[in-house]
N, C-alpha and C positions, 0 to 999 in steps of 0.2 A: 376252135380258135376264137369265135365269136365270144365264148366259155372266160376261155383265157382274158380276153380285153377285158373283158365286165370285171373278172373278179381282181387284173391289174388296178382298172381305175378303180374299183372300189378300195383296195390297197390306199392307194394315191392319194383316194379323197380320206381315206379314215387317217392317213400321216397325217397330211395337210390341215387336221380338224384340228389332230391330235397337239400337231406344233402352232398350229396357231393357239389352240387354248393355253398351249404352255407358254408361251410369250405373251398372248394380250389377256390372259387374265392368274395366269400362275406367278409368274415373275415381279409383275408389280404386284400383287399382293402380299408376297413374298417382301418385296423393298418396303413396306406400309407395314406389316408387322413387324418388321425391323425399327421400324420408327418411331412404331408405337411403343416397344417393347423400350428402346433409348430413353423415350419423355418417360414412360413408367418409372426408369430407372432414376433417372434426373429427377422427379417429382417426391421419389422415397426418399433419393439422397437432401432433396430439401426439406423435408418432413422432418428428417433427424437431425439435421442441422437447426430444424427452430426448436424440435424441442430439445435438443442439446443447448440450445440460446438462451429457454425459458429457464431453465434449471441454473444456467448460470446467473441470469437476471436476477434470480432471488438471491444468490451468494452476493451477488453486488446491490443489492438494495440493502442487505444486513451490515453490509461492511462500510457503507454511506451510510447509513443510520449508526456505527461504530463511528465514525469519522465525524458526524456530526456533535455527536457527544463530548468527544476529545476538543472538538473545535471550540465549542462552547466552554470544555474547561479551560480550556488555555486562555480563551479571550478574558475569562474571570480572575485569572492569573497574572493577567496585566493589565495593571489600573492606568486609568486613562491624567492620575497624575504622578511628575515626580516623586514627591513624599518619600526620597530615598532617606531623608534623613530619620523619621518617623523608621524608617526598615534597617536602618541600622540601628536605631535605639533598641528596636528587639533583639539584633543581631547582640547586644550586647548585655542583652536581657539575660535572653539563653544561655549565653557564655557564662556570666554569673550563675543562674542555676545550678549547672554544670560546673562549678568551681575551678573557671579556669584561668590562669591566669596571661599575666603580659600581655594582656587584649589590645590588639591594632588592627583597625580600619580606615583603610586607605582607598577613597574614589579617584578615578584618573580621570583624564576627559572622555566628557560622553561622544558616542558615535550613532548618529543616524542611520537607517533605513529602512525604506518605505513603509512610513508609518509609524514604526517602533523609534523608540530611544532608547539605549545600551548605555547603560553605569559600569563598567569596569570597576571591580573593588580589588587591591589587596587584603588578606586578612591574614591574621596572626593569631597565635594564642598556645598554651603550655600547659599540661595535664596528664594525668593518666588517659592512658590509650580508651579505658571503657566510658570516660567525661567524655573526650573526645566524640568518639561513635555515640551517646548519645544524645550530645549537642547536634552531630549531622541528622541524627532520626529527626529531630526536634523540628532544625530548621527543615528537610524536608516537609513537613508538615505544615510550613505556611503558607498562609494565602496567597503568598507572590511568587512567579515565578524565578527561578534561581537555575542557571548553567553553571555549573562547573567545568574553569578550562583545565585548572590543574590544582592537585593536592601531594604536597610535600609533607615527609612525616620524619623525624628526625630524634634518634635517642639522646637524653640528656648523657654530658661527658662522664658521670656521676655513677651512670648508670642503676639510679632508684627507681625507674617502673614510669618517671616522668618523660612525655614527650614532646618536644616542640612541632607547631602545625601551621603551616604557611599553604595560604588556598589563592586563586586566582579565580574572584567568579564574578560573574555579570549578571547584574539584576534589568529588565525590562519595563519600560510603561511606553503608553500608546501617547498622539500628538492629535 
């Protein structure tokens, strides 16, 4: 019997060691590798996220260095005076080159905003369609900036190959 108790409590005591190690030091080591194993995880997912950042950073440091370029042509493109008239005597330069005729140029009133002033022009003019196109080459090619809002194109009633060309564009200068 005496046999029996000993090797009970020894029973007793080897659970008791047993559950005690599994509780005060198996289970929280357990929660702490967990933990660690989370910031690991967190810590790679920031990892790829900067260098997924750096790689973009450079796509946007070239497209700002693009943007910069544009910026500066365009400020070049709008002169800081009106001199629209000056841009219209080329406007009728070219026209002439381009042998074309019934030339009209017409400014409307100018309109403001921030910073820019807007010449609104009618224009006109009559030609074979290839003078035409490369009157508009031409004028793209100047030093000022030029929007077109609208371009009308219209067959003579005759129908000889001449066309008539009604434009609606607005030239720019800075204040």
């Amino acid at each position: 019997m005496f046999r029996e108790k000993k090797q009970i409590t020894i029973f007793i005591i080897a659970v008791v060691v047993i559950g005690g190690f599994f509780l005060f030091r198996y289970l929280p080591l357990q929660k702490e590798m967990k933990s660690v194993k989370k910031a690991k995880a967190e810590q790679m997912l920031t990892i790829a996220k900067g260098v997924s950042d750096s790689m973009q950073l450079s796509l946007f440091v070239d497209q700002l260095q693009g943007m910069r370029s544009k910026l500066e042509n365009y400020e070049q493109k709008i002169p800081k005076q009106r001199d629209h008239g000056l841009f219209m005597q080329q406007i009728f330069e070219l026209m002439k080159q381009n042998s074309l005729k019934e030339q009209v140029i017409e400014p409307r009133q100018e309109i403001e905003a921030e910073g820019l002033k807007c010449i609104p022009m009618n224009m006109e003019c009559k030609g074979g369609l290839a003078q035409i196109y490369n009157f508009y080459k031409q004028l793209q090619k100047q030093d000022r900036l030029i929007r077109f809002k609208q371009i009308k194109f219209e067959n003579s009633s005759a129908f000889n190959g001449e066309v008539s060309m009604e434009a609606e564009i607005v030239i720019f200068y800075r204040t």
